[in-house]
C-alpha positions as CSV (number, residue, x, y, z in Angstrom):
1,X,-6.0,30.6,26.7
2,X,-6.7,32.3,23.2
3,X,-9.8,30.7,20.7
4,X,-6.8,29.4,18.7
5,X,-4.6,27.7,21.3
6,X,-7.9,26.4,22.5
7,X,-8.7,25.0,18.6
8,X,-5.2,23.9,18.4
9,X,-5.1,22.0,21.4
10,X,-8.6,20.1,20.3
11,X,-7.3,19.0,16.9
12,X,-6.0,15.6,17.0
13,X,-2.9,14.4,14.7
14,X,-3.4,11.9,11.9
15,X,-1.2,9.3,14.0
16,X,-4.0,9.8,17.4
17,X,-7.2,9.7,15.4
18,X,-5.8,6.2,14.1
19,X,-4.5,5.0,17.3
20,X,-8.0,5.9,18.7
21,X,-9.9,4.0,15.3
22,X,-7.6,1.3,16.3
23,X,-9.4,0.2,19.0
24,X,-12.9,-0.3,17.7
25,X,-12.2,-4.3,16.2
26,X,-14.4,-3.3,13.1
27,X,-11.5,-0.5,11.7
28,X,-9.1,-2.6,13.2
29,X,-10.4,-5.5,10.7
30,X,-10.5,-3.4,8.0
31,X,-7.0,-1.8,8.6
32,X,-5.3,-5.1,9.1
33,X,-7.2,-6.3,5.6
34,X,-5.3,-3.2,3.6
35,X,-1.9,-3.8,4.8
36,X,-0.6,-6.4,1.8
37,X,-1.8,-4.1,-0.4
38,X,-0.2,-0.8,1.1
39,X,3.3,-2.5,1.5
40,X,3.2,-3.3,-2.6
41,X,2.7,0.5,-2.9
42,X,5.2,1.4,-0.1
43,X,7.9,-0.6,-2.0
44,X,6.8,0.9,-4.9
45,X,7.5,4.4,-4.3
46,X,10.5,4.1,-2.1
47,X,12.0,2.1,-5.1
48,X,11.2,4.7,-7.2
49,X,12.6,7.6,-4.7
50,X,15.6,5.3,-4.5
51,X,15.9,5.4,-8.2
52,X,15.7,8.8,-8.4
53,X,12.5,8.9,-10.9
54,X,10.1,10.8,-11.7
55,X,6.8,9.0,-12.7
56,X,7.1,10.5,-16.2
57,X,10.6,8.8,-16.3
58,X,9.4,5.5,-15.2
59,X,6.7,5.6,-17.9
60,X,9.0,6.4,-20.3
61,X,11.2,3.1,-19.6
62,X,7.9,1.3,-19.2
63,X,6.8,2.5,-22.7
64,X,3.8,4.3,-21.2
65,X,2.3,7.6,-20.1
66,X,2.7,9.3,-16.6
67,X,-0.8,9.0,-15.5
68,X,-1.1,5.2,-15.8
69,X,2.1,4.9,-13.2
70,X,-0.1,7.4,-11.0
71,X,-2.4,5.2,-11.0
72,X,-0.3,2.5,-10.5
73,X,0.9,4.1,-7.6
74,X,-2.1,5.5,-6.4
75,X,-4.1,3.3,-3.5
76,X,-6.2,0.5,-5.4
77,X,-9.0,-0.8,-3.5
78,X,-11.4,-3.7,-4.2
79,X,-13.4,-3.1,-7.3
80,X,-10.4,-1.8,-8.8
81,X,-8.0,-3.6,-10.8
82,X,-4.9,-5.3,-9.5
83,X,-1.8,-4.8,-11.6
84,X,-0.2,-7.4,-13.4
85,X,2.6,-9.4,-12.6
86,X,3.9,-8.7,-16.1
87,X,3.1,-4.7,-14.9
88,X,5.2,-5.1,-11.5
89,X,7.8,-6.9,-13.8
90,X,8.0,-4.0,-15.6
91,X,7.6,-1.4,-13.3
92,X,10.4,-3.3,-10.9
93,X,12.7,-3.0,-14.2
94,X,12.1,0.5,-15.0
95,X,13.3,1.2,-11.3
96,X,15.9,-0.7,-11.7
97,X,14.9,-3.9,-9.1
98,X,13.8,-7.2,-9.6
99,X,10.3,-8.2,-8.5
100,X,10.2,-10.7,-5.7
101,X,6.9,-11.8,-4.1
102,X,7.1,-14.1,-0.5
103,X,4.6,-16.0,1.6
104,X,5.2,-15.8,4.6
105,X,3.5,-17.7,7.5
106,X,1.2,-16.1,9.8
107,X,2.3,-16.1,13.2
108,X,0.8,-18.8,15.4
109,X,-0.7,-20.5,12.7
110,X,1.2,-24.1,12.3
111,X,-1.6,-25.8,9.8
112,X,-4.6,-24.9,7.7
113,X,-7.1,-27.5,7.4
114,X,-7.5,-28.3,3.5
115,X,-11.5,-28.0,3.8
116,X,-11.0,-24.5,4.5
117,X,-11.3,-21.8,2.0
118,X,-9.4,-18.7,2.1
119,X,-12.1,-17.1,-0.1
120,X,-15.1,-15.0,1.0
């Protein structure tokens, strides 16, 4: 086998490092704690792609500059700020969709005590 097959056949894909993360609970924790916020930027950008747009175009219906719907676009993490609603309005408008946000209930869960808090 040649040094580069040899290489090649070491170097794991993106989708089997993950898999592997997956399995140590701490990742998994973390992972599972980022999903809300990477489906609001999945649906994001396949409403954009839908629309056909370039970022430069949606900032021009937004009445803004490119780099601000990068960064609206761009992965937000905690000590970053959250858009708007009046920003996802807006954005969801320039795209040509209308916003919709939904709770939905987490599975197996059938009541939340009220002395509980959801905050940290």
């Amino acid at each position: 086998m040649s040094k580069n097959a040899k290489q090649t056949s070491r170097i794991k894909s993106h989708v089997a490092l993950v898999d592997g993360w997956m399995k140590e609970p701490h990742f998994k924790a973390e992972y599972d704690a980022l999903e809300e916020e990477y489906q609001l930027l999945r649906e994001m950008l396949m409403a954009r792609k839908r629309a056909d747009l370039t970022q430069e175009e949606v900032a021009e219906r937004m009445g803004t500059r490119a780099p601000a719907i990068a960064r609206l676009e761009a992965t937000y993490s905690k000590n970053k700020h959250s858009p708007s609603l009046s920003t996802l309005r807006k954005y969801a408008k320039a795209v040509g969709c209308r916003l919709e946000i939904h709770f939905k209930p987490v599975t197996g869960v059938t009541k939340v005590s009220r002395s509980k808090s959801i905050y940290k």
